[in-house]
N, C-alpha and C positions, 0 to 999 in steps of 0.2 A: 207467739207466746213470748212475754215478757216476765221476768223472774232476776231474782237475787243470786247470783251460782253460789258464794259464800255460803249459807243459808242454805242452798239447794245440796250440797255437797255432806250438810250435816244430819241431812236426815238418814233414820234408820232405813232405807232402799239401796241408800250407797255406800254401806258403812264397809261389805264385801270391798269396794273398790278403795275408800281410803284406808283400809286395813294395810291393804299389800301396798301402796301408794310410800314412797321411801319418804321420811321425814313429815309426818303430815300433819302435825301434833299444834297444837294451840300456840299461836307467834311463830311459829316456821314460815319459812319462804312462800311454800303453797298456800297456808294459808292466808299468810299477808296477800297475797299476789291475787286470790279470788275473792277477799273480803270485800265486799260491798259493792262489787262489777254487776253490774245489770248487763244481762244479757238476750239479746232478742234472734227469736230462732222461727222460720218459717216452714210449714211442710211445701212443699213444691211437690207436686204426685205424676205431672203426666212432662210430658215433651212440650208441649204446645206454652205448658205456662214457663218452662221451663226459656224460651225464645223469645215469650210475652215480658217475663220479668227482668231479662238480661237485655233488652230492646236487639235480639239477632239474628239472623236470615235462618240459621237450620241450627242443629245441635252439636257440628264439626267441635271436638274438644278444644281446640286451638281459638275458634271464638268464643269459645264458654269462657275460656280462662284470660281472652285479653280484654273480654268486655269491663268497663268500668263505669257501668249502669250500678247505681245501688237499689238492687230489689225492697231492704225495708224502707231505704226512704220511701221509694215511691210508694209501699204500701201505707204509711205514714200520712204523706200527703192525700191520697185517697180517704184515709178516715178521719183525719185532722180537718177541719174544717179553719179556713183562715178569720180573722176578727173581723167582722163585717163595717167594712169603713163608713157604709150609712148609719148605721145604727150606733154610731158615737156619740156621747151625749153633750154636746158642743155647743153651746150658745153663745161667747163673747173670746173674739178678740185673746184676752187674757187665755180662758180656758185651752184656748188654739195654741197658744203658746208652751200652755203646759201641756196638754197633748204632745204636741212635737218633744218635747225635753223626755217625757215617759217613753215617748216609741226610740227619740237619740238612746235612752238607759236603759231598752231589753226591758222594758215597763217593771224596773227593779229602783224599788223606794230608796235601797241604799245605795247605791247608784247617783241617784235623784240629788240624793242630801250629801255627797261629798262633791256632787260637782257645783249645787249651789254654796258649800261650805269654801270651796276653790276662788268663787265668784265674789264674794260677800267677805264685809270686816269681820271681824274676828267678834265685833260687839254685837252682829244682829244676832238676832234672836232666830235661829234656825227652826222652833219648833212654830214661829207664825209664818218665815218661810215656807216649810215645806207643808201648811196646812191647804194651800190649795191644789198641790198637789196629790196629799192624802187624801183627798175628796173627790177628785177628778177620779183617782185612780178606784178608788172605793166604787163611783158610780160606774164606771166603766169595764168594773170584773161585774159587778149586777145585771147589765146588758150585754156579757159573754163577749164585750168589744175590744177586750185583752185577755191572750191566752192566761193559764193561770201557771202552766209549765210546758217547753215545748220539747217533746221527744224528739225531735228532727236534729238538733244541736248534738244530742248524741251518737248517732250515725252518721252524719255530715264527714 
């Protein structure tokens, strides 16, 4: 389960628990502290996945608690599917180029356009720079051959 806890904390279900919650009022601590925190929560039900998900021989508490398996990544990487490097839409040289500069920038345009702004006079023209760019990357969210956001960054 992925959720908002800010958000999750304000509905009327929990209003019992931030009631008696000390200070918990609009700009407080708590609330700055949980605004906007996405939170990702698994059931885990028997032993077995319990071993499966922490990669550990039996369920001894002492390896429950030194494993340093992360159970969501791995469920993450299980449902996330990686960007299929064949199905890139790649034809020349150039585009190969800009490929590699999108996957260097976490395929982030603004990224893209401060490192060619880094590279380049002050006099080009950034918006016919980054047009191959924008196109490349245009076609390549079309053929699901760049993620569009990756949850893995955030449990990492």
């Amino acid at each position: 389960m992925i959720y908002n806890k800010g958000k999750e904390l304000k509905l009327e279900r929990n209003r019992a628990f931030v009631d008696n919650a000390d200070n918990f009022d609009e700009g407080s601590f708590i609330d700055k502290y949980f605004r906007d925190k996405v939170r990702f929560e698994m059931n885990i039900n028997t032993k077995a996945q319990i071993r499966e998900l922490l990669g550990i021989q039996d369920n001894n508490l002492v390896n429950v608690l030194k494993s340093d398996t992360n159970p969501i990544l791995t469920l993450l990487n299980e449902v996330l599917r990686e960007p299929d490097v064949n199905n890139r839409p790649i034809s020349t040289v150039k585009e190969y180029h800009c490929a590699l500069t999108l996957k260097d920038c976490g395929y982030d345009l603004g990224k893209v356009e401060a490192t060619i702004r880094s590279l380049t006079s002050k006099k080009t023209s950034i918006t016919k720079k980054m047009k191959p760019y924008r196109e490349l990357h245009q076609r390549m969210q079309k053929n699901n051959a760049v993620p569009a956001f990756d949850l893995r960054k955030l449990v990492e």
